[in-house]
N, C-alpha and C positions, 0 to 999 in steps of 0.2 A: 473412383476418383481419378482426374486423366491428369497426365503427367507433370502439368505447369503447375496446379494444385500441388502435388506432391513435390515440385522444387521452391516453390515460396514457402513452403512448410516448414521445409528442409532446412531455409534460410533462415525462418524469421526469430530462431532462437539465439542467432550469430548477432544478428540485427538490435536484439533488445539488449543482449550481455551486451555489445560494440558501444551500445547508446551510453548505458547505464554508469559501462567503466570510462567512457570520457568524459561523461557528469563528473564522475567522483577525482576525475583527476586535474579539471578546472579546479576543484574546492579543494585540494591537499595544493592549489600552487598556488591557493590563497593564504594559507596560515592554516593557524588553530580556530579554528572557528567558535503513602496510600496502603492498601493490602495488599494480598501475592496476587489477585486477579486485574486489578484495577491501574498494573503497570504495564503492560503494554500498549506504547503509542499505536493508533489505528486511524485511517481516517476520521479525525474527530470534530465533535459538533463543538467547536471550543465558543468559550462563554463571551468572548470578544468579539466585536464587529472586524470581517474583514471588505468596510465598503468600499473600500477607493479600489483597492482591487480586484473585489471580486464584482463591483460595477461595469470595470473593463472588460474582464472576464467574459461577462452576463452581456456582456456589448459582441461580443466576439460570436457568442453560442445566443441568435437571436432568438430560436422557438424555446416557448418555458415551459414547453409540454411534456409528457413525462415520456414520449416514443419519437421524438424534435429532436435532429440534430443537426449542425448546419451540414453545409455541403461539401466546407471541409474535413472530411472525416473517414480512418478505415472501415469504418463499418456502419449499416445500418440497419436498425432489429428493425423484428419482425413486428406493428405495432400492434398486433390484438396479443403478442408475449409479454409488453413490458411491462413489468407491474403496478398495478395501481391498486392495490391493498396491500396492508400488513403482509396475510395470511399468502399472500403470492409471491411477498418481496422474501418473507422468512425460508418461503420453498427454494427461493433462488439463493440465496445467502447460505443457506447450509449445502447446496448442490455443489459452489463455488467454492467455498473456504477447505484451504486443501490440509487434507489430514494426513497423519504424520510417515504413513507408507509412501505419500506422494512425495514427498520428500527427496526419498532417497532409500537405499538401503541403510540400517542399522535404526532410522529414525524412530521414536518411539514418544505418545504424549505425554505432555507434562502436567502437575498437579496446581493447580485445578486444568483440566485438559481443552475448555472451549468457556466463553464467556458466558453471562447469563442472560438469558435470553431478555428481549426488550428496553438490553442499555446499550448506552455508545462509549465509546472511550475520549474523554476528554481533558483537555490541559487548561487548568484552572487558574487561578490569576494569580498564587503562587508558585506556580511554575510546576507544580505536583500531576500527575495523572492519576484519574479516577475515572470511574464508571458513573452515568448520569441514564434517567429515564431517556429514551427516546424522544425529541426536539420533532415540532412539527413538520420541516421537513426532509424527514428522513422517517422511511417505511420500515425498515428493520438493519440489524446490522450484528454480525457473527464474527468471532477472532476463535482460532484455533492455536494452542501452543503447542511448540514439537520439540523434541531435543534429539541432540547426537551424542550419546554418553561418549565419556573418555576412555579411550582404551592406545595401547602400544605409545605411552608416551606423550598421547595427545591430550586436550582437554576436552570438555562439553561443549557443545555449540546447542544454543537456544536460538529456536526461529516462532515469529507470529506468521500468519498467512490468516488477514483481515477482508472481511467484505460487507460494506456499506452500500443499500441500496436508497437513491431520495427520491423525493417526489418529484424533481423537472432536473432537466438538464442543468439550468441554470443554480442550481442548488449544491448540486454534485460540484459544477463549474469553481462554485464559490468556494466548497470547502478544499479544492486544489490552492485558490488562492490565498487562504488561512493557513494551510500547511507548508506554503513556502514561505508566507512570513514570521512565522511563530518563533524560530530561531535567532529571529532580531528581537525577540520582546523575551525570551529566554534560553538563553546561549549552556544551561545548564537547568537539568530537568529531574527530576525525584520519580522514580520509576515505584521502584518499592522502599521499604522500611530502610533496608539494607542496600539499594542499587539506585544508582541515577546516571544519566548521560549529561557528557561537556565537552565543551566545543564543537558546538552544534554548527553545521553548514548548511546551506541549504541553494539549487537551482533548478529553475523549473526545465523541462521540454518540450515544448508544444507541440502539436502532430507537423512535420514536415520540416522539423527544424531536428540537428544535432542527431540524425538519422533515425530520427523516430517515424515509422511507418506504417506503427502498431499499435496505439492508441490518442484519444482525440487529445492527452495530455498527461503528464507526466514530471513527478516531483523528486528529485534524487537528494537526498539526506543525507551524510557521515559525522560524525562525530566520535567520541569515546567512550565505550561501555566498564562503566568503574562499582564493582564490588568487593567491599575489603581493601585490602593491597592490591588488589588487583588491576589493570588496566586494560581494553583491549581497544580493537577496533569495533564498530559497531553502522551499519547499516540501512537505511529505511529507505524504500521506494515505493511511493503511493502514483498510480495509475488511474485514470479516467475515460470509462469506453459510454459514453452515452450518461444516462443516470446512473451508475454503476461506478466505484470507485475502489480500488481494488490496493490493499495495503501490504506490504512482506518486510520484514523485520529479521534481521541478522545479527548475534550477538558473538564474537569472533572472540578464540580462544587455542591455548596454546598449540605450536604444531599444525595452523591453517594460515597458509597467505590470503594477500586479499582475493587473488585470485582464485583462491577456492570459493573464496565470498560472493564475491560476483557471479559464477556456477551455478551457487546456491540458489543465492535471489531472482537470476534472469529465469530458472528452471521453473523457478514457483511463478513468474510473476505469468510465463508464456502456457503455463499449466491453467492458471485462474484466465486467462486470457481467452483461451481457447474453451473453458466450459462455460465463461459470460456467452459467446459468440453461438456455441451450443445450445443454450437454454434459450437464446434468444430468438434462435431459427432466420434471421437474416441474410444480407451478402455483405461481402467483402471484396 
């Protein structure tokens, strides 16, 4: 690897945390804004039309091929890599979805520890999350849960590390522009029996805008993560490298700033980033 590789490398973890935490700090100078598997939010095929925007979107990202990407873009696969079966998107989805050592140290899965194969995570029209069959298009899609037990004072931190693969660019495109608007249609959300998110934010980053340099687009989420008494900060950065949509989830808890938060998520999100661009065999 010659040395200009190894200094963009070096950088682009600075690049995505820099991106992510001025998302979230637009959206705090705004205001406030199922079963145990079926709550965490992921890339989701939700049951709602997002056409006015994800037509734009689909205007923006013109080839609808599944290896098509416009010419705006950091990356471009390899095309006899990208998938165009289940059986190749599931190989890629489980390669990608990062398990709980990736994490971090201490990290450890959680019960139930990965979703069930052949469904998507989606937010339904009362604002609850569930798991649904696979939507035709979308080729597979994997969620991993990790946690960081509490220990010296501190609490548990719960994290998702999602990955959805579709059938065309423009699909993947779409469900970016669903996921930025779902926040307007439910500003509180029913995660599990016992947990739901409120004060939902949400804004997007497109590649070359708010120093994103690292994917073709990019959805940064915060709100409140509330169980019991409890209150915390909470999370969600959904990514889009081609057909390929990449989800990380952070649920903040006692004894963690946000800037541990941010850490957390840019670490996973440039971890899944980098084994998309891997599996894909492309350039950049």
């Amino acid at each position: 690897m010659d040395s200009n590789c190894v200094g963009r490398r070096a950088a682009w973890p600075w690049r995505v945390g820099a991106a992510m935490a001025g998302a979230a700090l637009v959206l705090g100078g705004c205001g406030s804004g199922a079963d145990d598997e079926t709550a965490e939010p992921s890339p989701s095929a939700s049951s709602r039309s997002a056409a006015a925007s994800g037509a734009a979107s689909a205007a923006a990202s013109p080839s609808s091929s599944g290896g098509g990407t416009t010419s705006l873009t950091p990356f471009e696969a390899d095309p006899a890599r990208v998938p165009r079966t289940k059986r190749q998107a599931e190989a890629l989805a489980e390669a990608v979805a990062l398990e709980p050592k990736a994490w971090g140290a201490g990290f450890r899965a959680q019960r139930p520890e990965a979703s069930t194969p052949g469904t998507v995570a989606v937010l339904d029209e009362q604002c609850r999350w569930e798991r649904r069959t696979l939507p035709g298009s979308v080729l597979a899609s994997r969620s991993r849960y990790s946690e960081l037990p509490g220990s010296a004072g501190k609490g548990e931190i719960k994290a998702t590390a999602a990955v959805t693969v579709h059938t065309t660019v423009a699909a993947a495109d779409e469900q970016l522009a669903t996921t930025l608007e779902e926040p307007l249609r439910c500003r509180e959300q029913q995660v599990r029996t016992d947990e739901r998110i409120s004060g939902l934010m949400s804004t997007g980053i497109p590649y070359g805008q708010g120093r994103n340099t690292y994917a073709d687009d990019q959805v940064v989420e915060i709100g409140s993560y509330v169980t019991g008494d409890s209150k915390r900060q909470y999370f969600w950065f959904v990514t889009r490298l081609g057909t390929v949509t990449l989800a990380v989830s952070v649920k903040g808890a006692k004894g963690y700033s946000d800037a541990d938060l941010y850490q957390y998520a840019s670490h996973a999100t440039v971890a899944m980033l980098d084994r998309v661009k891997f599996e894909l065999g492309g350039k950049s």
